[in-house]
Structure formats: structure tokens, C-alpha cells
N, C-alpha and C positions, 0 to 999 in steps of 0.2 A: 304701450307694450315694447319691453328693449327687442333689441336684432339679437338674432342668433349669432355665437359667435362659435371660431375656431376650438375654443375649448369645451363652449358646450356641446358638440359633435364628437372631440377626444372623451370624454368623460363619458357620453352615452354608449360610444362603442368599446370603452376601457381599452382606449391606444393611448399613445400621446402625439401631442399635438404635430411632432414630427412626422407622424404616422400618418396623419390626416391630410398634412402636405403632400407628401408625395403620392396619395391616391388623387387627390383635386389635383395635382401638375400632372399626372399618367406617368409619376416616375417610374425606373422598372423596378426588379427584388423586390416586390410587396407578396407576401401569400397569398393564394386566391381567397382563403378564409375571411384573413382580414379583410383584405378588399370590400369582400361581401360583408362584412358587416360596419366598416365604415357606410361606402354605398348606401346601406342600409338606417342607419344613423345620419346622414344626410336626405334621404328622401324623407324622414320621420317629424324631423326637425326644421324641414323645406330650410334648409342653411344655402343661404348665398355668396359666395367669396367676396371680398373687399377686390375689386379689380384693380384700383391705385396701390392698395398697399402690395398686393398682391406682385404686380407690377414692379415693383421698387424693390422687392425682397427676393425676386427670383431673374430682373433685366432680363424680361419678357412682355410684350406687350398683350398679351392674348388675344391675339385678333390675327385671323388667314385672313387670302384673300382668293375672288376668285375673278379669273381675266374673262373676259369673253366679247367675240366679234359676231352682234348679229344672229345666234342662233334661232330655230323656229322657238316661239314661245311658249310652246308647251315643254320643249325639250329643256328649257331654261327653268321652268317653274319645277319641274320633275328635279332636274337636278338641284335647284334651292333647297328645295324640301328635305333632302337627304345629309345637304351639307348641314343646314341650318339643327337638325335633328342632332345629329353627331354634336355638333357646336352646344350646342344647349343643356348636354347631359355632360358636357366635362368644364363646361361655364366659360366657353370660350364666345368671343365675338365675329362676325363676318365682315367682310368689306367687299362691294362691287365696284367693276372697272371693265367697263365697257369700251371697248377702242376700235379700231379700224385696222385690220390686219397691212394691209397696202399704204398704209398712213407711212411718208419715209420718218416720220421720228416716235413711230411707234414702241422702239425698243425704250427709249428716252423716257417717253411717258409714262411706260406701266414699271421703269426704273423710279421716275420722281415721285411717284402714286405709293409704292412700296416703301420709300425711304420718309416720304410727309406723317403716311401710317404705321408709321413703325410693325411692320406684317414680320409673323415669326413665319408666315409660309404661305405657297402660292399655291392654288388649283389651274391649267391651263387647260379650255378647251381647246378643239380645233375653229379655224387651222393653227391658232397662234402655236399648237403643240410641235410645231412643225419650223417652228423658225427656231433656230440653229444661234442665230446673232441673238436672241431673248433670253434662251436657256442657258448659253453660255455666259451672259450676261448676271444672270439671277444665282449661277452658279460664284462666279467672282464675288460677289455681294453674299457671298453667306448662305445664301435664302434658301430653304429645303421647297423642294417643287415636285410636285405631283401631276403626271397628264392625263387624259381622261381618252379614251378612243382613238389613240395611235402609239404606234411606235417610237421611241426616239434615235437617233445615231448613234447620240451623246451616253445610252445608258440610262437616264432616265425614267426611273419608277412611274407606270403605266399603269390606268385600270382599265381595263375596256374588256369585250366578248370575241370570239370568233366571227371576224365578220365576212371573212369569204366563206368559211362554211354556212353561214346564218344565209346567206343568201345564194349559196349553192343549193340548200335545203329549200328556200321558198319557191327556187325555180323551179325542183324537183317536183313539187306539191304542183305545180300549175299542168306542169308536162303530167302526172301521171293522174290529171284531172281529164286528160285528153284533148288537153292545148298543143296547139304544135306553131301557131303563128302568133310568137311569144316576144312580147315588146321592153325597154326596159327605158326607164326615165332615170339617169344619170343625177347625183346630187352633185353639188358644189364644186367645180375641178380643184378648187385650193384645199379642199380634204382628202384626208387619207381615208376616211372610213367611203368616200366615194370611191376610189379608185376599189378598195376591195371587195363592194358589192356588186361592182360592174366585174370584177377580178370571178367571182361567184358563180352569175349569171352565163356568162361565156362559159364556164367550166361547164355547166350545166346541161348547156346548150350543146356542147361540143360532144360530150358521155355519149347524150341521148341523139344522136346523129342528126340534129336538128340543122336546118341551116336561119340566120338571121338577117332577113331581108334588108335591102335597101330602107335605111329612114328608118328603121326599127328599133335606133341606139336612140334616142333622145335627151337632150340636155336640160338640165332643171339644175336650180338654185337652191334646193331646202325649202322654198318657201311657196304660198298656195298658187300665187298668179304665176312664176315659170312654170308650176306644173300645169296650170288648165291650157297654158300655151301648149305648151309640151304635148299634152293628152290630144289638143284640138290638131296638132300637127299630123302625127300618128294616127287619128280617128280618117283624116281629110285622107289619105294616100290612098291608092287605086284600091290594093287590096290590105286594108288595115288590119288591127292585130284582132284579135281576138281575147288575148288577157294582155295587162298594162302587169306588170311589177315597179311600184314607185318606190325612188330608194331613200323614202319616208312618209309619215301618215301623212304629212301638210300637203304632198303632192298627188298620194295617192286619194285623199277627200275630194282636191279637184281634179282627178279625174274624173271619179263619181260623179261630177256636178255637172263635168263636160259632156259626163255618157247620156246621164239627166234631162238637159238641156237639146242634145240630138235625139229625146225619146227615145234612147236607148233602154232595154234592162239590164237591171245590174241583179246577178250575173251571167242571164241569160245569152244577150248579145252578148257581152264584156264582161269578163272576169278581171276584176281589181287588186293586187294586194300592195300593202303597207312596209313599213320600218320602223320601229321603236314600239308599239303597243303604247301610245298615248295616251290621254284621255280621250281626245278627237277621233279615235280609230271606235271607241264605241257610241259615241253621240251620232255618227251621218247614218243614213239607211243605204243598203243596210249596213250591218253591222262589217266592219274592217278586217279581215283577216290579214297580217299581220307578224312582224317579228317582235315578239315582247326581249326588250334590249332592257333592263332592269337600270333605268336611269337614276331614279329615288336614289337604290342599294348599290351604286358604281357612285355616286355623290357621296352618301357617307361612308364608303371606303376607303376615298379619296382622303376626306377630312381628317377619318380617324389614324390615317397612315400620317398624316403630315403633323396631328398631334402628338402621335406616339414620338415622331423625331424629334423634339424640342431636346434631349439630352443627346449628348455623342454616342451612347451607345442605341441610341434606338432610331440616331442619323445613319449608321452603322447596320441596322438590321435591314430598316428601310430601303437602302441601295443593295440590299444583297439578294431584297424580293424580287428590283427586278419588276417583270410586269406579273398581275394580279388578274388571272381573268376569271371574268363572269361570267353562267351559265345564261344562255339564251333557250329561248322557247317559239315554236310555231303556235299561233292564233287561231284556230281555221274558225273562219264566222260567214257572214251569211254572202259576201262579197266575190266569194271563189264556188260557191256549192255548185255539185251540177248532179 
């Protein structure tokens, strides 16, 4: 059975074949009609692009990339899923690169990684989003760059949610639970999304005329083993908290594990809550309550922003978005009930 080719897809949808191009590259000026019925002639006809030729005819490689140091891995597989999605309906390819943000010739690397792959464009988590010598770097180099959950100095096209109010809001829910000795487990100091859900929680704290004990700031990594430290430090203090806010599920499950563990109930002693609404936030007992941080649908935002740029004028639209924010959601599950 021959392949599907470019003209069989022009001919089903009665464009031409020029037409067909520029909806598989996402050029812009196509009518939504067309669109839709190319689109449609491509799904019909399950048509796959020639990637080499494809490549040679437009000096594009089709392939992002996306950087990341270490993230928990849910929070990584949540974001795959969304890049990979977006990637797959415009027939583009992905590249991973995984580095060490403190690494001193990290700039170097995810430069040589970029230039070996020939990448039309970059996704950065944090904290890499936050180096300044990177993005200025990928900037000189051409490279359109997308950050994911921070800000940049530089300008910098952003997707992320409100995350000091996401966790002004989760404090709120614990306090008007009728928590008043309200703990909070710190993510990562090299992130920005940590500094503004501690940024949150203070606000929170301060509204509600609370005051926040000694040892009740606690330091975590993103990751489960700082947090059950974390929980277990907090837990040990003369008069410890009464609800934990982790400033994410990896750290808020071990809590749970540490309350667990000290025949605690959860949420009876200890009210627990989460960050990102993970998968893991609904697998522990009980169930996680939680900020659903839409990481799937902030991954393919991401993608589909850095595709849209491959022409100047949608390089153009791109930098004028700016940052893109996400709507966030409270979880409340069985981990805060009272």
C-alpha cells in the first residue's frame, strides 16, 4: 500500500498543495475554514509529513526541546504529556535535556545540546527559567524560548498560574477550617514558584491576624524524603502544627506518611494540603487536597506558543504575549475535612 502523500491531502481537501503547507508548518493567513478542512483531510487520510524533506524545504528541523533540572516526577510526566500532545498534532518532534542547574558550564551544555539538535525552540523549567546567562544566551542564538512557572527580567514569554494567590487561597481554606497553628513546608529555594507560595502563605497568615510560630517555616526540596524530614521536624516541636500546607503533592504525601507513621489521623490530628493536583495527590489515603496547577494544559501551551513562532511574524506575536496565565483550582479532598 503506497504512503499518503502531500497531494493526496491537497486534492481531498480541494486546496493546493501550498495550502497544505502552510497549515502542517502553522503558518499564519490560512482561513479558519480551510484550516478545518485541511485538518480534516489529514486526519482522514492519517497523512504523515516527510520530516527530511520537510526539513530541507522549509530549514527547519522540527523538533523543540525541553530543559529540565531534576523536577518531581510526576510534575515532569504531567508536563511531557502535554508537550508531546501539542507535538504530535502539528508533527513535530521533542528532545530531552536534563542538566544540573549549579552545573558551572551549564549554559554551554543545553547551548551544545541545542546546536547538535538542531531545536527550532526551547521550553525552560525552573529554576533554569531563571538564569539570566541561559536565556540570554538562547536569545543571541536565534532560539525562541518559552518559560514555564516564572517570570523572566529579560521579557521572556511565560506560562504559569497565580501562584501567590493559589496559595494565599489554600492558606485561607486551612485557616477558615479552623486551623490557627498553620505550618508551611517551603519548596526548592532556587524557584521562583517557591518563593511565591511562601510569598501566599504569609499574606495569608498576616490578613487572618495569625501569628507563625517558631519552626513553623520549614524547608523542602520538591521532593518526598525533604518533605517527610520536613513534616517529621514540624511534627517533633513542643507545640506542633496542626495542618502542614506542602508547597507540593511529593512533599505533602510524605507528610501523610509521617502523620501515618506517628499514628496520627489524617485529618483529624493533622490537616495536610498539596500543590500541583498530581496523580499522587489522589492515590495516598486519604485523598490530597490540593492546588490543581494545570501542568498537562501549561505544557501544551507552552509547545504550541513556540510552534506558532517558527515564522517572524508569529516570533512577533509571541513576545508581545508576554506572560500567558493559567487558571488554577482548589481540590478540597479528604486530607483537610473537618
Amino acid at each position: 500500500m503506497r504512503s499518503v502523500t502531500i497531494d493526496d491531502v491537497a486534492k481531498a481537501a480541494g486546496v493546493s498543495i501550498k495550502t497544505v503547507s502552510r497549515v502542517v508548518n502553522r503558518e499564519p493567513n490560512v482561513r479558519a475554514a480551510t484550516k478545518e478542512k485541511v485538518e480534516a483531510a489529514i486526519k482522514e487520510l492519517n497523512y504523515r509529513p516527510n520530516q527530511s524533506a520537510r526539513g530541507l524545504a522549509s530549514r527547519r528541523s522540527y523538533m523543540i526541546g525541553l530543559v529540565y533540572d531534576s523536577p518531581s516526577p510526576n510534575y515532569l510526566a504531567n508536563l511531557q504529556a502535554g508537550m508531546i500532545e501539542a507535538c504530535r498534532e502539528s508533527h513535530y518532534g521533542m528532545a530531552l535535556n536534563p542538566v544540573s542547574y549549579h552545573a558551572p558550564d551549564m549554559v554551554d551544555q543545553v547551548m551544545h545540546w541545542a546546536r547538535q539538535a538542531f531545536l527550532d525552540g526551547v521550553v525552560l523549567t525552573p529554576p533554569l527559567t531563571d538564569s539570566e546567562p541561559l536565556l540570554e544566551a538562547l536569545r543571541a542564538q536565534d532560539i525562541p524560548v518559552v518559560i514555564l512557572s516564572s517570570r523572566s527580567t529579560l521579557g521572556t514569554p511565560a506560562v504559569l498560574i497565580d501562584e501567590v494567590e493559589a496559595a494565599y487561597q489554600m492558606t485561607r481554606h486551612l485557616i477558615e477550617a479552623g486551623h490557627s497553628r498553620v505550618a508551611l513546608v517551603k519548596g526548592h529555594p532556587d524557584h521562583y514558584a517557591s518563593r511565591c507560595r511562601e510569598e501566599g502563605f504569609l499574606k495569608a497568615m498576616k490578613e487572618a491576624g495569625l501569628d507563625i510560630l517558631d519552626g513553623y517555616v520549614a524547608q523542602g526540596y520538591f521532593d518526598f524524603a525533604s518533605g517527610r524530614k520536613a513534616a517529621a521536624d514540624l511534627l517533633s516541636l513542643p507545640v506542633p502544627p496542626t495542618a502542614i500546607f506542602a508547597s507540593n503533592d511529593d512533599m505533602a504525601a510524605a507528610a501523610i506518611y509521617e502523620a501515618h507513621s506517628r499514628k496520627l489521623n489524617v485529618p483529624g490530628d493533622l490537616a495536610v494540603a498539596g500543590f500541583d493536583d498530581t496523580p499522587l495527590s489522589r492515590q495516598v489515603w486519604p485523598g490530597m487536597t490540593t492546588v490543581r496547577q494545570p501542568i498537562r494544559a501549561m505544557g501544551r501551551q507552552a509547545a504550541e506558543a513556540l510552534m506558532d513562532a517558527m515564522t517572524a511574524e508569529g516570533r512577533e506575536k509571541l513576545a508581545e504575549q508576554g506572560e500567558m496565565v493559567i487558571d488554577f483550582e482548589l481540590q478540597l479532598r479528604g486530607s483537610t475535612a473537618r
